[in-house]
C-alpha positions as CSV (number, residue, x, y, z in Angstrom):
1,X,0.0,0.0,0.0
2,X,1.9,3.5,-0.9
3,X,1.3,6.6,0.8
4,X,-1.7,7.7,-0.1
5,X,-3.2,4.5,0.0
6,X,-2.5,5.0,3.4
7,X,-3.7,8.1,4.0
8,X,-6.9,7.7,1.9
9,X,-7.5,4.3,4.2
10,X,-6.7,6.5,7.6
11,X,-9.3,9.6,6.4
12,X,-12.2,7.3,5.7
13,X,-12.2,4.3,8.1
14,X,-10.7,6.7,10.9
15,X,-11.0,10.4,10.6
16,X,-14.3,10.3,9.5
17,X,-15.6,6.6,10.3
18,X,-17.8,6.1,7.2
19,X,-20.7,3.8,6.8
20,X,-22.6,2.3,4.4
21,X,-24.8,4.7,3.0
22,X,-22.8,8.0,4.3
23,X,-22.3,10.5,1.4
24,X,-19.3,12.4,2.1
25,X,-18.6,15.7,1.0
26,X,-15.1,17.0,-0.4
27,X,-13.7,20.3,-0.9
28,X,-10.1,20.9,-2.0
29,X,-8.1,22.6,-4.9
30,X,-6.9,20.3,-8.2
31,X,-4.0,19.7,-6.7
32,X,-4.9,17.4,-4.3
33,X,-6.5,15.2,-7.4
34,X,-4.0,12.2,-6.2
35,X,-5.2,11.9,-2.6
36,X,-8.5,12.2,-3.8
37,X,-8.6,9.5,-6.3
38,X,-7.2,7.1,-3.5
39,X,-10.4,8.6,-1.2
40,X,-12.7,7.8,-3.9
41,X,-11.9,3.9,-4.3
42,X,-11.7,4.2,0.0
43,X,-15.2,5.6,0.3
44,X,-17.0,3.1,-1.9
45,X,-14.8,0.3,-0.1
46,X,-16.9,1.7,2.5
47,X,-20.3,1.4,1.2
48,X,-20.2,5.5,1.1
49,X,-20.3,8.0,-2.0
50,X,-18.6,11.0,-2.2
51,X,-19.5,14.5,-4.4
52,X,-16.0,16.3,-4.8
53,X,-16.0,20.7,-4.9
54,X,-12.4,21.1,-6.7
55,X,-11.1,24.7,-6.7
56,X,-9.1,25.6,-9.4
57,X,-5.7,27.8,-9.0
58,X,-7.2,31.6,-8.2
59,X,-10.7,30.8,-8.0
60,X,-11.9,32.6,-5.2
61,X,-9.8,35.8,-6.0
62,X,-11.4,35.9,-9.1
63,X,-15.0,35.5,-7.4
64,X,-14.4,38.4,-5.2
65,X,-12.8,40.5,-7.4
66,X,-15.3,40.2,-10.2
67,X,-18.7,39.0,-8.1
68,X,-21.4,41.4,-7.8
69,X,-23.5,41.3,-4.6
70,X,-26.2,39.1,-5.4
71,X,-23.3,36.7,-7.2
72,X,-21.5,37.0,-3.2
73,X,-24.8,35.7,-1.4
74,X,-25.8,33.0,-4.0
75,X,-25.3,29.6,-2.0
76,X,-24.5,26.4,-3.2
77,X,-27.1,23.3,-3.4
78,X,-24.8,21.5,-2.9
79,X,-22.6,23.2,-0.1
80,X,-25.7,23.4,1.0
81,X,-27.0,20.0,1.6
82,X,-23.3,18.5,3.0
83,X,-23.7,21.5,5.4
84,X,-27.0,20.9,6.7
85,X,-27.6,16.9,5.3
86,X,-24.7,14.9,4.7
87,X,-23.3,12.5,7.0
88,X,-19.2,13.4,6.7
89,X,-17.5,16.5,5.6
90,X,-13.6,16.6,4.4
91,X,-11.7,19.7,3.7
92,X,-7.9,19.0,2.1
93,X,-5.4,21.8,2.2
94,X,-3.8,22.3,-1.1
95,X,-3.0,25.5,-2.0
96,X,-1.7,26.8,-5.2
97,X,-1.0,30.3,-3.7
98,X,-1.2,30.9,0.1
99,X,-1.5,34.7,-0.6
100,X,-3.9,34.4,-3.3
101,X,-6.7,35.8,-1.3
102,X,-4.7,38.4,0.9
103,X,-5.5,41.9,-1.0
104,X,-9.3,41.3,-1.5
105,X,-11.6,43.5,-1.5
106,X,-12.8,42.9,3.0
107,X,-16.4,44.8,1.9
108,X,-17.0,42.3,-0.2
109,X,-15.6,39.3,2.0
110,X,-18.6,41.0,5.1
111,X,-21.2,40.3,2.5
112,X,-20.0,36.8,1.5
113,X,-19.9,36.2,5.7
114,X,-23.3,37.5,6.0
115,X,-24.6,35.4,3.4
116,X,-22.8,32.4,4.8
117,X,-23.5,32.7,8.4
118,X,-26.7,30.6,8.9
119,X,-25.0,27.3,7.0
120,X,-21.8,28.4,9.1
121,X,-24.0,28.2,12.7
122,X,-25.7,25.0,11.0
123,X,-21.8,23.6,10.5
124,X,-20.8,24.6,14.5
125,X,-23.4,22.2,15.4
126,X,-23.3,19.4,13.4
127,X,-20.1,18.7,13.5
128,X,-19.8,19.4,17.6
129,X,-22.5,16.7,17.9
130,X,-20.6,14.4,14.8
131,X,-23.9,14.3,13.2
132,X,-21.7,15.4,10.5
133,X,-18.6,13.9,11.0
134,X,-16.2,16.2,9.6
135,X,-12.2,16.3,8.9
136,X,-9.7,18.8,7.8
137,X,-6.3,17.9,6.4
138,X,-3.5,18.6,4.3
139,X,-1.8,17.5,1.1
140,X,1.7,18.4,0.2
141,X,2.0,21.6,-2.4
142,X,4.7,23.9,-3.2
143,X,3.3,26.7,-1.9
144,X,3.1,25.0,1.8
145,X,6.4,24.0,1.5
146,X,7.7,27.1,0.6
147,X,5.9,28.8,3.4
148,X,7.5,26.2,5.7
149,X,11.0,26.3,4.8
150,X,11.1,23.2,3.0
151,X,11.5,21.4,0.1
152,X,8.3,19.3,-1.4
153,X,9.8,16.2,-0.5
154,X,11.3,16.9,2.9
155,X,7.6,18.7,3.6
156,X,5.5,15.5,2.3
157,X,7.6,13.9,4.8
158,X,7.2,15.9,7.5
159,X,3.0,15.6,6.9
160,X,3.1,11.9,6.3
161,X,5.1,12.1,9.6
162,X,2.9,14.0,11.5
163,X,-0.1,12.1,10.7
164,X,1.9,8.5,11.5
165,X,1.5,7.3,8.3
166,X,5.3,6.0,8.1
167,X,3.8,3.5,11.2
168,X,2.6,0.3,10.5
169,X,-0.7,0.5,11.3
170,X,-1.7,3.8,11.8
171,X,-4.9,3.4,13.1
172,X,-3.7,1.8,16.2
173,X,-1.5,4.3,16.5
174,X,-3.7,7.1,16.9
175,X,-6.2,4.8,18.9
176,X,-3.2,4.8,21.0
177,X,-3.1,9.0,21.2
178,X,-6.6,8.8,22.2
179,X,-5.8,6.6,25.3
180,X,-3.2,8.5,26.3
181,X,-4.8,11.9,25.7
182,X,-8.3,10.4,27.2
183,X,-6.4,10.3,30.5
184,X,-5.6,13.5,30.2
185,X,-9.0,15.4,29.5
186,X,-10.3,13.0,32.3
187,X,-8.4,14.5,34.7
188,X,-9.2,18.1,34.0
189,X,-12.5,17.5,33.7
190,X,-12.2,17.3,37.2
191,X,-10.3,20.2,37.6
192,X,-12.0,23.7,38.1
193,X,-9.0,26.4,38.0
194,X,-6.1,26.2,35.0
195,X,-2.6,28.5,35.7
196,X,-0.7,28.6,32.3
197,X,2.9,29.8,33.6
198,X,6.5,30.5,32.1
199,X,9.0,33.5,31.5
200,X,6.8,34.9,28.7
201,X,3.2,34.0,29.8
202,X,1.4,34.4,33.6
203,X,-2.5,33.3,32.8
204,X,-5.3,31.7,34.9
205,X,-8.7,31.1,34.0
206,X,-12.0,29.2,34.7
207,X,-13.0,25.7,32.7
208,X,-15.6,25.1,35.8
209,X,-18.7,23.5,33.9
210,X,-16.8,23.3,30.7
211,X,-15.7,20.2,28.8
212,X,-12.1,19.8,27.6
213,X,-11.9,17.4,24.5
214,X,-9.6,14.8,23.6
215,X,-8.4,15.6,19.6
216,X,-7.6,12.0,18.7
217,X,-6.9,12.7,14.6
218,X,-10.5,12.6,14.0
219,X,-11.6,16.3,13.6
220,X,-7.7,16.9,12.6
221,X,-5.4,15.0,10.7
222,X,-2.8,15.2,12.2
223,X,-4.1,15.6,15.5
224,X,-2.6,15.6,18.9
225,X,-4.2,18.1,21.5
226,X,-6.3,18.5,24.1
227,X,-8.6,21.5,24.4
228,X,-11.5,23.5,25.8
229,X,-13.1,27.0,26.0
230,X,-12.2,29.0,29.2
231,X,-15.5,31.0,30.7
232,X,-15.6,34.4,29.1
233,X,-14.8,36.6,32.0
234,X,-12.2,34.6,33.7
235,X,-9.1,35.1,32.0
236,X,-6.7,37.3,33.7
237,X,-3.3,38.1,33.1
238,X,-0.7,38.8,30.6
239,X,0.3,36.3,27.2
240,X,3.5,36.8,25.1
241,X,3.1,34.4,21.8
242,X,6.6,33.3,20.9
243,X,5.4,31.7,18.0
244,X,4.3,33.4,14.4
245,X,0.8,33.9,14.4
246,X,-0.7,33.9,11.2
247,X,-5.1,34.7,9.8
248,X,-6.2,35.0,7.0
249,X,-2.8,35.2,4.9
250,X,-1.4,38.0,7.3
251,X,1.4,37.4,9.6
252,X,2.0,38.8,13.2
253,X,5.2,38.6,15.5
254,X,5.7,39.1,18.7
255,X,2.1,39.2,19.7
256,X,1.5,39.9,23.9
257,X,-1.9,40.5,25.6
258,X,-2.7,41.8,28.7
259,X,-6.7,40.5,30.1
260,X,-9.0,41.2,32.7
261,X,-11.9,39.7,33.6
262,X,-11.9,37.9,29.9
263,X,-11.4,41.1,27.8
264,X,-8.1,42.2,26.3
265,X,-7.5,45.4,27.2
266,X,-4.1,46.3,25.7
267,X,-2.1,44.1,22.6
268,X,0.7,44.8,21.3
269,X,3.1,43.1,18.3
270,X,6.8,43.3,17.5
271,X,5.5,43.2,13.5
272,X,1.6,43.7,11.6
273,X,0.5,45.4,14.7
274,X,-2.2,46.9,11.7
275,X,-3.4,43.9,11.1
276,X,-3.4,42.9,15.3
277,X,-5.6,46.3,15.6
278,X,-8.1,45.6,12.8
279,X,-8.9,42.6,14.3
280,X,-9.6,43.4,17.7
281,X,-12.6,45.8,15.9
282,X,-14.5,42.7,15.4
283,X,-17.4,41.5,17.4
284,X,-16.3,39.0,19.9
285,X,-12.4,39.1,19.1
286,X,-11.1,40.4,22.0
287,X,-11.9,37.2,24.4
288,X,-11.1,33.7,24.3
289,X,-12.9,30.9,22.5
290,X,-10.4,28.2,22.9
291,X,-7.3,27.2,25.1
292,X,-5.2,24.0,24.6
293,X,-2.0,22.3,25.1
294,X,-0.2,20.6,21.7
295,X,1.2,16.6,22.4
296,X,1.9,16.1,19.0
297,X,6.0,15.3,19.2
298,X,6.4,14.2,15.8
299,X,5.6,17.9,14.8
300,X,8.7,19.5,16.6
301,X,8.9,22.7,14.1
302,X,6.8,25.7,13.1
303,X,5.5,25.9,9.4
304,X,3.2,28.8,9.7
305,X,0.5,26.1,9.0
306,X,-1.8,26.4,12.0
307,X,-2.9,23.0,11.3
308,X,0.5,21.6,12.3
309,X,1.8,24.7,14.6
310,X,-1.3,24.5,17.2
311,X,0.0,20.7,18.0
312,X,3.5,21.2,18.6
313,X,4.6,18.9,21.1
314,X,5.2,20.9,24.4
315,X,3.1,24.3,22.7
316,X,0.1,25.9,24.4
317,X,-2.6,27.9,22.5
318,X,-4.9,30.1,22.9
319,X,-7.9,31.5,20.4
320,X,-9.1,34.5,20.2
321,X,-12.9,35.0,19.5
322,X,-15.3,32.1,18.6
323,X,-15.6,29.4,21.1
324,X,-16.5,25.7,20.4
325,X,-20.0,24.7,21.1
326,X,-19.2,21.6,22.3
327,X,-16.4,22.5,25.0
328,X,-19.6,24.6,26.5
329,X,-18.2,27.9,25.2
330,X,-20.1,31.0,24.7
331,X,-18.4,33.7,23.2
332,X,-19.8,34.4,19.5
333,X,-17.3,35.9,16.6
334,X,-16.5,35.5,13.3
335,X,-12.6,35.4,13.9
336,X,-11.3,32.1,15.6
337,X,-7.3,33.2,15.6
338,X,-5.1,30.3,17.2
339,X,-2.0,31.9,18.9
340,X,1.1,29.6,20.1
341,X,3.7,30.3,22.9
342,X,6.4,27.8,23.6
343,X,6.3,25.7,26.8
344,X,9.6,23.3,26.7
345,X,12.0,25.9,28.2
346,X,10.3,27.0,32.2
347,X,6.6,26.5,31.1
348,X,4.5,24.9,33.9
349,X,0.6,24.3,34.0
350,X,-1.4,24.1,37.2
351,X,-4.6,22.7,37.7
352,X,-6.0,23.4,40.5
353,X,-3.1,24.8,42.4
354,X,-1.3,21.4,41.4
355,X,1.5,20.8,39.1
356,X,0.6,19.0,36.1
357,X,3.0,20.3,33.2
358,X,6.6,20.8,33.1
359,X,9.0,22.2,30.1
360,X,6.8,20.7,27.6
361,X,5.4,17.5,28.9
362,X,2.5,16.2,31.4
363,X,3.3,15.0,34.4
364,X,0.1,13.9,35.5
């Protein structure tokens, strides 16, 4: 079985766990044509059929340069029924161009958000029930390689790495992440009071009466993290992101954040502070929606690919804006921004006033 074999095997009988009778829905550029041909053969394997949304190179630049504003609130059918019918939902990364959409036109892009946003609340909940059972992953491209520092085949390797496709069944071994991360989430459920610590960072908040969830490569592949949404007015403190953080196609460095009571007060950023201030307009943007703690080892390097950076063995996260109906949070935006601060040199988590995290690793 060659690579994507593999891959095509793990995304349908694991990632997404299809049935007989599912209809999967997949949207990804031409690129990713291979992976999807292997997908296709996996899914009817399955008993399952699949409707494919390719994108070719520049094709929603050209829409939002050129569409008019009925042409920007026109909805799919199709979209349509995966979002609100279907049974599993895959999106691959594979860009052409990961700047293709910086420069357009942001009027346009509010319109196109308005029109979308009742499918988008219909998505939250399906997929934080798993009535639609929904993936998002990534297959190798120049342009993601380029953007991390790579060459194609050293970054297909680090992807295939990440996901443990080089392992000999790798199935059992993210069955394997799940009972070790399950032990984990288990134990802070239990916990009411979480103190994120180290030379850049001194943060405490509230998961009382929220859920943290175990990320086991099935909403994520790869995977590797453990999660939940703090309660809106507990944060306090001050965050320094050692990490780039990257939205939308605009990078920021340096990023720190002083909160009280759940609201960010003050920001500031070594680079993009622009974009940083812009953002923090936005309804719901300046609290959190989401804190986490990467365990993915095999992913020991930033990419500027939030899908890999946010797992970094021995990372912590935190997300600015939407929260995750399922974790129990509350806080409503249109931005979700994932923001990364290293933990392996000084950082400890408490739980409870106990110690539970050391530089980069449980010790719970």
């Amino acid at each position: 079985m060659d690579i994507l074999q593999k891959y095509a095997h793990l995304l349908v009988n694991y990632s997404l766990d299809l049935k007989k009778g599912d209809r999967l829905f997949v949207q990804t550029t031409t690129m990713a044509e291979p992976l999807v041909r292997e997908l296709y053969r996996e899914t009817l394997k399955a008993g399952a059929v699949m409707e494919v949304d390719f994108a070719f190179r520049e094709k929603n630049r050209i829409f939002m340069t050129e569409a008019e504003t009925h042409q920007l609130q026109y909805i799919s059918p199709l979209y349509k029924a995966a979002m609100e019918e279907f049974e599993a939902y895959l999106y691959i990364r594979a860009p052409f161009n990961l700047q293709e959409d910086r420069n357009v036109d942001r009027s346009k892009g509010r319109i196109r958000q308005l029109a979308t946003a009742d499918l988008a609340r219909r998505y939250a909940e399906r997929t934080g029930t798993r009535a639609l059972k929904r993936s998002l992953c990534q297959y190798p491209t120049d342009a993601a390689a380029q953007e991390a520092g790579m060459s194609l085949e050293e970054y297909s390797q680090f992807v295939y790495n990440a996901c443990k496709l080089y392992e000999p069944d790798p199935q059992a071994a993210w069955l394997e992440v799940r009972k070790s991360q399950q032990h984990i989430v288990d134990f802070l459920n239990k916990c009411r009071h979480i103190h994120y610590k180290s030379p850049q960072m001194d943060l405490k908040f509230s998961c009382e009466g929220r859920i943290w969830m175990n990320s086991d490569g099935q909403t994520n592949m790869p995977s590797g993290e453990v999660y939940t949404s703090p309660v809106e007015n507990s944060v306090n403190g001050r965050v320094h992101f050692t990490m780039p953080s990257l939205y939308n196609g605009n990078e920021v460095e340096g990023v720190t954040l002083w909160v009280k009571d759940g609201y960010i007060e003050k920001w500031d950023a070594r680079r993009n502070k622009e974009f940083l201030d812009a953002i923090f307009q936005i309804q719901g943007a300046r609290r959190f929606g989401e804190a986490a703690i990467g365990t993915n080892y095999n992913i020991n390097r930033i990419t500027k690919n939030i899908l890999f950076d946010e797992k970094i063995g021995g990372t912590v996260h935190l997300a600015v804006g939407n929260s995750y109906l399922q974790t129990g949070g509350k806080n409503e935006s249109p931005v979700h921004w994932d923001m990364i601060t290293d933990m392996r040199e000084g950082g400890e988590i408490y739980a409870d006033n106990m110690l539970i995290y050391k530089n980069g690793q449980f010790v719970i």
